[in-house]
C-alpha angles and dihedrals in degrees: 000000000000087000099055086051093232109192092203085044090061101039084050083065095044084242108184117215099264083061103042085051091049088061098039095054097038115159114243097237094062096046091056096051084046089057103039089047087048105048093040095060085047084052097038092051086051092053090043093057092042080053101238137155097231095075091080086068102046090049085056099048074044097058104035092052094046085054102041085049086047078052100048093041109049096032104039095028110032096247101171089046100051102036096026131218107315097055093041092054089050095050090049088040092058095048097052090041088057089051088054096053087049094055092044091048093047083052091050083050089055088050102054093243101124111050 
């Protein structure tokens, strides 16, 4: 819903202005790694649980883009200033947590596990 720039979506969050700016204005090359790095951990749980090995894959454009957006954002846009520590240790906690899920799939790779 940040995308769509929804004003009750915001003040649900208790968004100040400077957030709410920082998502309205928010450059193109980090939403599309945003989006690739999102929609490639929903396809790559899909494919873990059908037990391909595709998933392995998935999970890696996942992480890289996850941490190529975590780059772009706290280093280029002042992330952790603007949206604060909580949001700043999910977002680091979902990324690691991605990386994670891409070793212990490659393992189940290595297994034999994914076909």
């Amino acid at each position: 819903l940040a995308n769509l720039r929804d004003a009750n979506y915001f003040a649900q969050l208790g968004y100040d202005q400077r957030q709410i700016d920082y998502f309205t204005y928010y450059p193109l090359l980090p939403w599309i790694f945003w989006t690739i790095g999102t929609w490639a951990s929903i396809a790559a749980v899909i494919l873990l649980f059908a037990r391909s090995r595709f998933a392995v894959h998935a999970f890696a454009v996942s992480a890289i883009s996850l941490a190529i957006l975590s780059l772009v954002t706290f280093g280029t846009m002042n992330r952790f200033e603007i949206l604060g520590a909580r949001l700043s240790v999910q977002d680091i906690v979902v990324t690691g947590g991605i990386i994670v899920l891409f070793f212990y799939a490659r393992r189940l790779g290595k297994q034999g596990v994914l076909r």
